[in-house]
Each structure stands twice: as structure tokens, then as C-alpha cells.
PDB file of N, CA, C and O in Angstrom:
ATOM      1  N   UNK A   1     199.713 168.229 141.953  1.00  0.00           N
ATOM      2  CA  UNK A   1     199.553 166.953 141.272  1.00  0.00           C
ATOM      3  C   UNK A   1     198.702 167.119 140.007  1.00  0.00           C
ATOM      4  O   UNK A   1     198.999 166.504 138.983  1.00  0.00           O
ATOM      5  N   UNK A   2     197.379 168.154 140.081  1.00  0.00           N
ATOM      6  CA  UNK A   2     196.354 168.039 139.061  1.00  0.00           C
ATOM      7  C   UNK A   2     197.575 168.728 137.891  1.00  0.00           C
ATOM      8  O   UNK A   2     197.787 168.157 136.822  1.00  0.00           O
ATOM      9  N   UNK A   3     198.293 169.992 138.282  1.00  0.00           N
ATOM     10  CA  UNK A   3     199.543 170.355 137.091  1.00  0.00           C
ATOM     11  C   UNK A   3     200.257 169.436 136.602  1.00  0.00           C
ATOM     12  O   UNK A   3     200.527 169.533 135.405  1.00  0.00           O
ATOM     13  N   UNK A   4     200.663 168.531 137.198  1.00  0.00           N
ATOM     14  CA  UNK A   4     201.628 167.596 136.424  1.00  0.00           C
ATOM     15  C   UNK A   4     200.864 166.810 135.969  1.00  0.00           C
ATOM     16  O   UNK A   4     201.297 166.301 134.935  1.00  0.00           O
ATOM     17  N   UNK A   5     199.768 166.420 136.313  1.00  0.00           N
ATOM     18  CA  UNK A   5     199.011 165.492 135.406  1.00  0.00           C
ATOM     19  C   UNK A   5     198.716 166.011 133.701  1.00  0.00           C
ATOM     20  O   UNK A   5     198.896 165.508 132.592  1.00  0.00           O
ATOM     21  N   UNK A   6     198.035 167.607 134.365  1.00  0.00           N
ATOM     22  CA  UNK A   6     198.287 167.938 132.677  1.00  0.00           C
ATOM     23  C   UNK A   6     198.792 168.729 131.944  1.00  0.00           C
ATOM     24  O   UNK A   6     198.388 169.442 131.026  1.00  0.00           O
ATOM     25  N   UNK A   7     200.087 168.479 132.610  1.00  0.00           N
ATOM     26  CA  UNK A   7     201.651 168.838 131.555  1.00  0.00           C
ATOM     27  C   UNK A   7     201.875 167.782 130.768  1.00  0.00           C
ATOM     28  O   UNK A   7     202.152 167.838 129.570  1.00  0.00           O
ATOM     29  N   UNK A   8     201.694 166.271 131.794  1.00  0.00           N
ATOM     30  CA  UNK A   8     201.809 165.442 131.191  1.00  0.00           C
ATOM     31  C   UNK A   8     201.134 164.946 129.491  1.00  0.00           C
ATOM     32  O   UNK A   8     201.544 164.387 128.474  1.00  0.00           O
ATOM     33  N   UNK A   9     199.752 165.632 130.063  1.00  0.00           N
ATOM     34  CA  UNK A   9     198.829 165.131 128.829  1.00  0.00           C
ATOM     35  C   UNK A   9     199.191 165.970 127.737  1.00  0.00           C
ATOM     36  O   UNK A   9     199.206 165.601 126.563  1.00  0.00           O
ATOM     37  N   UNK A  10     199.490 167.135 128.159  1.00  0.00           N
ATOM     38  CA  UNK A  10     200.059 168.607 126.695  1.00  0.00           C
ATOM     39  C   UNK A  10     201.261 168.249 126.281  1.00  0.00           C
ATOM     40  O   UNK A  10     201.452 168.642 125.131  1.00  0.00           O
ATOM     41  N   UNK A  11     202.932 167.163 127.126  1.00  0.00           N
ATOM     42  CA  UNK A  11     203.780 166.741 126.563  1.00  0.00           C
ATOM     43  C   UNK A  11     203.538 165.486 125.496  1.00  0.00           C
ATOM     44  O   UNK A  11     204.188 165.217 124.485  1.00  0.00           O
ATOM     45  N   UNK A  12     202.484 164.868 126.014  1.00  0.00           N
ATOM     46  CA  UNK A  12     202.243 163.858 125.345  1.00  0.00           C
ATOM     47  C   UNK A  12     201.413 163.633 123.814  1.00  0.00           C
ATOM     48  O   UNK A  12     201.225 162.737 122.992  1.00  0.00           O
ATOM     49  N   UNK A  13     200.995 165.359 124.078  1.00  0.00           N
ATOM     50  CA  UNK A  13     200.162 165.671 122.480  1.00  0.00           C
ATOM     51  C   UNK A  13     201.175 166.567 122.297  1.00  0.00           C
ATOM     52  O   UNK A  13     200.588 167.465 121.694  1.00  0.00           O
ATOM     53  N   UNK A  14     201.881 166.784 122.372  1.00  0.00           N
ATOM     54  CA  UNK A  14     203.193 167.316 121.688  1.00  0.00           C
ATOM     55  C   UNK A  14     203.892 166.469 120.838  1.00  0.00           C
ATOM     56  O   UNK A  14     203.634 166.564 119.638  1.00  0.00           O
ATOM     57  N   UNK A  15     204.746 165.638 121.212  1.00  0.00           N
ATOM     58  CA  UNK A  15     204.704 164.307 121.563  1.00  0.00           C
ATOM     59  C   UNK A  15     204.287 163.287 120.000  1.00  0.00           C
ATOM     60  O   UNK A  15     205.059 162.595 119.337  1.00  0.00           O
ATOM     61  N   UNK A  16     203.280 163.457 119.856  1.00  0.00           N
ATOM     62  CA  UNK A  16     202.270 162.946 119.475  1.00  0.00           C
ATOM     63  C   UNK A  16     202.619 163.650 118.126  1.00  0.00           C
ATOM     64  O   UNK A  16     203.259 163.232 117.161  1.00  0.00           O
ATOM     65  N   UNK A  17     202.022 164.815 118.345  1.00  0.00           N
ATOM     66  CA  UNK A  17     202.212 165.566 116.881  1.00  0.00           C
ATOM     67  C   UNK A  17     203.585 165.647 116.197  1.00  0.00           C
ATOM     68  O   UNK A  17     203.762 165.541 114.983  1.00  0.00           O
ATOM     69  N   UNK A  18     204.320 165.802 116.913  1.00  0.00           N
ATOM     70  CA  UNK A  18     205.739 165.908 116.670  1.00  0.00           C
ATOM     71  C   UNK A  18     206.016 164.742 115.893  1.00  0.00           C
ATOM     72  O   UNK A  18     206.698 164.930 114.886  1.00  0.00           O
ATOM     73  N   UNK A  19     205.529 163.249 116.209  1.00  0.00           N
ATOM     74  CA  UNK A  19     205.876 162.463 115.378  1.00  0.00           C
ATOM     75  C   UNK A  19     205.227 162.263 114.098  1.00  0.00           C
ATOM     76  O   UNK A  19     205.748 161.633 113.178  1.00  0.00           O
ATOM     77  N   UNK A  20     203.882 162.900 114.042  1.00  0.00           N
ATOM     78  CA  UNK A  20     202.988 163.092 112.913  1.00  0.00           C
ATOM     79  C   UNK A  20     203.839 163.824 111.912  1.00  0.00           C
ATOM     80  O   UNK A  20     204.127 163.255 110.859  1.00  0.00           O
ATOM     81  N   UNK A  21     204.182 164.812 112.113  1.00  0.00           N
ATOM     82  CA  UNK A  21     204.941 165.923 111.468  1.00  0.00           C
ATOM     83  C   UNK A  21     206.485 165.760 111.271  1.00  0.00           C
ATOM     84  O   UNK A  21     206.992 166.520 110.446  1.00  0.00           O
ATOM     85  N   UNK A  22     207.128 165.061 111.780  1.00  0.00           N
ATOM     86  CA  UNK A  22     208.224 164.610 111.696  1.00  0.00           C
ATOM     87  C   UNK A  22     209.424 165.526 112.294  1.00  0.00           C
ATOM     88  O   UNK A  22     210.604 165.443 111.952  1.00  0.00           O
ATOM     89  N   UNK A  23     208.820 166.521 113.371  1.00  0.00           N
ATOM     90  CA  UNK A  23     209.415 167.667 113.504  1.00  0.00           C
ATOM     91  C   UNK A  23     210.292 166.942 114.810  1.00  0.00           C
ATOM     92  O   UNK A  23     209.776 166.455 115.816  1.00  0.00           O
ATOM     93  N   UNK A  24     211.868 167.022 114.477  1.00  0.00           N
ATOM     94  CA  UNK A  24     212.562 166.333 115.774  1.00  0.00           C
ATOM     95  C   UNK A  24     213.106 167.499 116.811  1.00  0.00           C
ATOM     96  O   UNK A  24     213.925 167.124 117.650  1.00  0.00           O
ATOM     97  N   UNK A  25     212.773 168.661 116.813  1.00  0.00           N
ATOM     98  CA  UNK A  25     213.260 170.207 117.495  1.00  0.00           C
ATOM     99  C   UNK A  25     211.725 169.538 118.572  1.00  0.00           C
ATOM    100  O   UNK A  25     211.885 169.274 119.763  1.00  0.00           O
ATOM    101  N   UNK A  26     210.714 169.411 118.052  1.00  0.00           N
ATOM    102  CA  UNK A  26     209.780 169.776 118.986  1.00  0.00           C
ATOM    103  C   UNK A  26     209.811 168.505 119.786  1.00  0.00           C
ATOM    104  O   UNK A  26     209.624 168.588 121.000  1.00  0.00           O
ATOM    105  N   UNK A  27     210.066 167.150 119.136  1.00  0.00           N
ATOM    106  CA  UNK A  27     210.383 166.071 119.718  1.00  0.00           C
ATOM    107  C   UNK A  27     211.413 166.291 120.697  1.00  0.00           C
ATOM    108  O   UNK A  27     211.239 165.555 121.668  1.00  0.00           O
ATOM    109  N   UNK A  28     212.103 166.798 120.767  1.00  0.00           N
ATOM    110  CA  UNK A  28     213.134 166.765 121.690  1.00  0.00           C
ATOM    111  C   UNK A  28     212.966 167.590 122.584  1.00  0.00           C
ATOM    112  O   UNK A  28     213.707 167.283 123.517  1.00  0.00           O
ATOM    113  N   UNK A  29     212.206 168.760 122.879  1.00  0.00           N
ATOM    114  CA  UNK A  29     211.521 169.477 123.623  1.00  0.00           C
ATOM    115  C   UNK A  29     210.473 168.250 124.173  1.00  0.00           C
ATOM    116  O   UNK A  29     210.792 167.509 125.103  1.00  0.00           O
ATOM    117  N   UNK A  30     209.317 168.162 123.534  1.00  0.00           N
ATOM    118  CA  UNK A  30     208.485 167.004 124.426  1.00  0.00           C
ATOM    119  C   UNK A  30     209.246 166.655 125.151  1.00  0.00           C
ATOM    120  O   UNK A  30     208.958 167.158 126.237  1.00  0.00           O
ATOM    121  N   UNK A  31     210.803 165.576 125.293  1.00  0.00           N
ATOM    122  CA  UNK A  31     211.393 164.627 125.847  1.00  0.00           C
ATOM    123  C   UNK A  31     212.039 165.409 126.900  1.00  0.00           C
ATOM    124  O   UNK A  31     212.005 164.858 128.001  1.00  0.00           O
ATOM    125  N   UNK A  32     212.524 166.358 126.863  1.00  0.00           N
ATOM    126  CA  UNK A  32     212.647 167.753 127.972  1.00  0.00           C
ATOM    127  C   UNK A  32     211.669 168.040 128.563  1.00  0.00           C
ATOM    128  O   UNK A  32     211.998 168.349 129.708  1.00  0.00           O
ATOM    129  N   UNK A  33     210.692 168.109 128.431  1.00  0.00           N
ATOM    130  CA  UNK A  33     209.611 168.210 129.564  1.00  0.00           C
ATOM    131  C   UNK A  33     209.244 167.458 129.763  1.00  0.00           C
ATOM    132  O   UNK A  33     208.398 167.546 130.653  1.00  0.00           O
ATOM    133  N   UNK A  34     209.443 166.299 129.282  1.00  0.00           N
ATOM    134  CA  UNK A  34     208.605 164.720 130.478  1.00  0.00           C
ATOM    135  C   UNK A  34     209.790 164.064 131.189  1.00  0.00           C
ATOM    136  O   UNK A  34     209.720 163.055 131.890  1.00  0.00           O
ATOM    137  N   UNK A  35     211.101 164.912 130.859  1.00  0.00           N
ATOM    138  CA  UNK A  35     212.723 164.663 132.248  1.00  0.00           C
ATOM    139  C   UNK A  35     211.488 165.050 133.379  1.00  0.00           C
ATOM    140  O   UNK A  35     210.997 164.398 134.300  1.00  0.00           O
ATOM    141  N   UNK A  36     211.170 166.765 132.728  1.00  0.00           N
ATOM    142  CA  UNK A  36     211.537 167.706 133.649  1.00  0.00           C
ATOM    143  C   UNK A  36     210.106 167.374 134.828  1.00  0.00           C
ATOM    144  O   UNK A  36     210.015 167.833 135.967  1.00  0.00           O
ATOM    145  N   UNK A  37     209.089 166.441 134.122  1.00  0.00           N
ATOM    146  CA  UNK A  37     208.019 165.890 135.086  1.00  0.00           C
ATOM    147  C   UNK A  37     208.366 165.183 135.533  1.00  0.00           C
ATOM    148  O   UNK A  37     208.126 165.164 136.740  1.00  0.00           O
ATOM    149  N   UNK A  38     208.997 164.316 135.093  1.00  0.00           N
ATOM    150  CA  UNK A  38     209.351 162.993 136.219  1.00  0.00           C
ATOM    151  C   UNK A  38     210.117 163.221 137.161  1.00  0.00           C
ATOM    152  O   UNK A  38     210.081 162.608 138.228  1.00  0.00           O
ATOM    153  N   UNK A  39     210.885 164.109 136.888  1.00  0.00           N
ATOM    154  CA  UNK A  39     212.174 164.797 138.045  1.00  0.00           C
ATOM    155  C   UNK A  39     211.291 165.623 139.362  1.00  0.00           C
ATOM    156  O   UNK A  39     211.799 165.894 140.449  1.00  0.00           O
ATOM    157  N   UNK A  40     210.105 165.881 139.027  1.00  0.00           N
ATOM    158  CA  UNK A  40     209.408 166.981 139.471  1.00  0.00           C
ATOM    159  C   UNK A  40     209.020 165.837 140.310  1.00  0.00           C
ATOM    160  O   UNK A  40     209.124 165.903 141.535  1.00  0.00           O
ATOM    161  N   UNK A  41     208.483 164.569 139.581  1.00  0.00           N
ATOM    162  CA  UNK A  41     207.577 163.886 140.388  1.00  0.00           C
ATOM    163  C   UNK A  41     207.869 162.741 141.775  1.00  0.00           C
ATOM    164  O   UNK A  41     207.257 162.356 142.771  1.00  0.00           O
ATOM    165  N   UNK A  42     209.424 162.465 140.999  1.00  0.00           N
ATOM    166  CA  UNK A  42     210.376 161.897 142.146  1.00  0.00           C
ATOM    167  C   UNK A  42     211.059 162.720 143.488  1.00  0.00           C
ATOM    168  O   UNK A  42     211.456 162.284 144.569  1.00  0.00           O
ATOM    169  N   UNK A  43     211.010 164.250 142.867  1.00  0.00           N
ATOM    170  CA  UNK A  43     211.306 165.101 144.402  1.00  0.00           C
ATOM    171  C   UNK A  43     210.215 165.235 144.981  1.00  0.00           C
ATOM    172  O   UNK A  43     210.188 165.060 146.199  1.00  0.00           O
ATOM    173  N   UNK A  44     209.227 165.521 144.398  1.00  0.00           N
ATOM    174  CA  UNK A  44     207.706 165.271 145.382  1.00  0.00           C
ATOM    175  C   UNK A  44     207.700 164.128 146.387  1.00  0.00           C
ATOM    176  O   UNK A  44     207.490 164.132 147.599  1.00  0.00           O
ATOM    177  N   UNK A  45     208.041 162.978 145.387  1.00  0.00           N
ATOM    178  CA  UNK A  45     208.089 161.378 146.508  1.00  0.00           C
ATOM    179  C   UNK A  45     208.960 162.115 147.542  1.00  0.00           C
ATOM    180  O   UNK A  45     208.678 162.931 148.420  1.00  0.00           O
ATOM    181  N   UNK A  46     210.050 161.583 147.162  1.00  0.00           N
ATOM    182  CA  UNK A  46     211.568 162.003 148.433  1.00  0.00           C
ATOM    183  C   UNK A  46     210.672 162.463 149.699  1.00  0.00           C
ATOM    184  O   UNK A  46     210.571 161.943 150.810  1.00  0.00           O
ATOM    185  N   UNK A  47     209.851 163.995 148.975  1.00  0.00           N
ATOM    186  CA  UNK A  47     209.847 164.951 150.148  1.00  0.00           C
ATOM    187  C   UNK A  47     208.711 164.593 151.092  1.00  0.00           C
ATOM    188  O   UNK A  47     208.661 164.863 152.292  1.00  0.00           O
ATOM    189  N   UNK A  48     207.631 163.817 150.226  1.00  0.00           N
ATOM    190  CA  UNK A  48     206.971 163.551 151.158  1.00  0.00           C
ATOM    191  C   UNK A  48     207.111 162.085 152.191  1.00  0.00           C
ATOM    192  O   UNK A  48     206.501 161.829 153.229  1.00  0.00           O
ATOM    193  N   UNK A  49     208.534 160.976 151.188  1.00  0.00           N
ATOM    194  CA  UNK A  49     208.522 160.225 152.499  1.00  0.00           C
ATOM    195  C   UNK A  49     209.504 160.685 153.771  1.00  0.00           C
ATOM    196  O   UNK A  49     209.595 160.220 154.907  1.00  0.00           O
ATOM    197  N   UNK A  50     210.286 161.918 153.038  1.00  0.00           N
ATOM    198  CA  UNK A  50     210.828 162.518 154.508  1.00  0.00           C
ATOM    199  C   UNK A  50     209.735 162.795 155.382  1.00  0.00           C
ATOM    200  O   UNK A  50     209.945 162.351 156.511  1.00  0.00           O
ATOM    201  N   UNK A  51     208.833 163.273 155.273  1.00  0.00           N
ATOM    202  CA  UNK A  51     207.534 163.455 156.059  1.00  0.00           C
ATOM    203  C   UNK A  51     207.671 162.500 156.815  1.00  0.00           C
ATOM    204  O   UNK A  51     208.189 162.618 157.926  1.00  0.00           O
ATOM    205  N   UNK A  52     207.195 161.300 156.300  1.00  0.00           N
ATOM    206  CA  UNK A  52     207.024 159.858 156.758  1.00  0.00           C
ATOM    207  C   UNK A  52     207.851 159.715 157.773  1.00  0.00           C
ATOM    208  O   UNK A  52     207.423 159.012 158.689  1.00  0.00           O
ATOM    209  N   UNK A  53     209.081 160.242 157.912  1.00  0.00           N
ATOM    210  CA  UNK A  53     210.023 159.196 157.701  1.00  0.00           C
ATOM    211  C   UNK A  53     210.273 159.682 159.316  1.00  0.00           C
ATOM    212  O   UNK A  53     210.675 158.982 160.245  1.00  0.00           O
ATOM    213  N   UNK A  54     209.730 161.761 159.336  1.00  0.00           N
ATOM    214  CA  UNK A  54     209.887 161.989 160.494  1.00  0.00           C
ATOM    215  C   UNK A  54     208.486 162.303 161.685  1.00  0.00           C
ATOM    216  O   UNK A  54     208.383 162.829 162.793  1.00  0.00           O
ATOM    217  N   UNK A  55     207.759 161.777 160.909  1.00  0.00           N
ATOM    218  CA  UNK A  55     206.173 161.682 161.693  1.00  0.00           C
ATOM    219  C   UNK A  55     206.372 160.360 162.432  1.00  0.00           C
ATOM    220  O   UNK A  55     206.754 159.336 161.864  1.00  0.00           O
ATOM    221  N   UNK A  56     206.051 160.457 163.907  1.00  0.00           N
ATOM    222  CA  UNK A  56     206.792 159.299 165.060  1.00  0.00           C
ATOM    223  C   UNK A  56     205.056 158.710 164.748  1.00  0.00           C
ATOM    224  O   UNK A  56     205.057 157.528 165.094  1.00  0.00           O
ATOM    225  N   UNK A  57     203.959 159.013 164.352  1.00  0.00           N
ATOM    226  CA  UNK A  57     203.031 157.779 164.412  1.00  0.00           C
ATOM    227  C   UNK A  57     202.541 156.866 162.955  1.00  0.00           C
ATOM    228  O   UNK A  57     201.689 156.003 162.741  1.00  0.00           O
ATOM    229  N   UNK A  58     203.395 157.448 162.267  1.00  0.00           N
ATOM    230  CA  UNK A  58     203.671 156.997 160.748  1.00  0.00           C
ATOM    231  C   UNK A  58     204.608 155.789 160.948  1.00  0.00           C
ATOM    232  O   UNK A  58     204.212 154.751 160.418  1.00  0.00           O
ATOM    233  N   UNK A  59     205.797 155.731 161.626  1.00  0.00           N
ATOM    234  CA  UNK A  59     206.845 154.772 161.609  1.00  0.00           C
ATOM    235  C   UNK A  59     207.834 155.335 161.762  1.00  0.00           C
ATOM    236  O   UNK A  59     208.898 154.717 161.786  1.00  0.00           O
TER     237      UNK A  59
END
């Protein structure tokens, strides 16, 4: 979790600069790696409410 938090923050000063600079190669990279976090961050969910889903004092 502490990694994706700061991928997040290094896509987002990417990000950032990219629009300062007007550079749309690196912009579009930023936007490729904040897919590739959120994708990261929604199979994390999934997997841990399968957990849930098969722990009998969870529900």
C-alpha cells in the first residue's frame, strides 16, 4: 500500500510537470501509470474481499 501511495505521488509530479512543459509523450506515460495503479488497486480490493468472502466469522 505505502508503494502505491508513492507511485501515486511520483505519477502525479510527472503529471504535473508534463503539463508545465507541455510535453504530451510524458503525459501519456503519467496516464499509463495511474491505469496501471488503479488496476493494481482494484485487484488488491477483489482479493482481499475474497478473503472476506471466505472467512466463516467475517460473514
Amino acid at each position: 500500500m505505502a508503494t502505491t501511495a508513492f507511485g501515486a505521488m511520483s505519477v502525479a509530479k510527472q503529471a504535473k510537470l508534463a503539463r508545465t512543459d507541455g510535453d504530451t509523450l510524458r503525459l501519456v506515460d503519467a496516464a499509463v501509470s495511474a491505469a496501471a495503479i488503479v488496476t493494481g488497486l482494484a485487484i488488491l480490493y477483489r482479493e482481499l474481499k475474497r478473503l472476506g468472502d471466505d472467512d466463516v466469522l467475517l460473514g
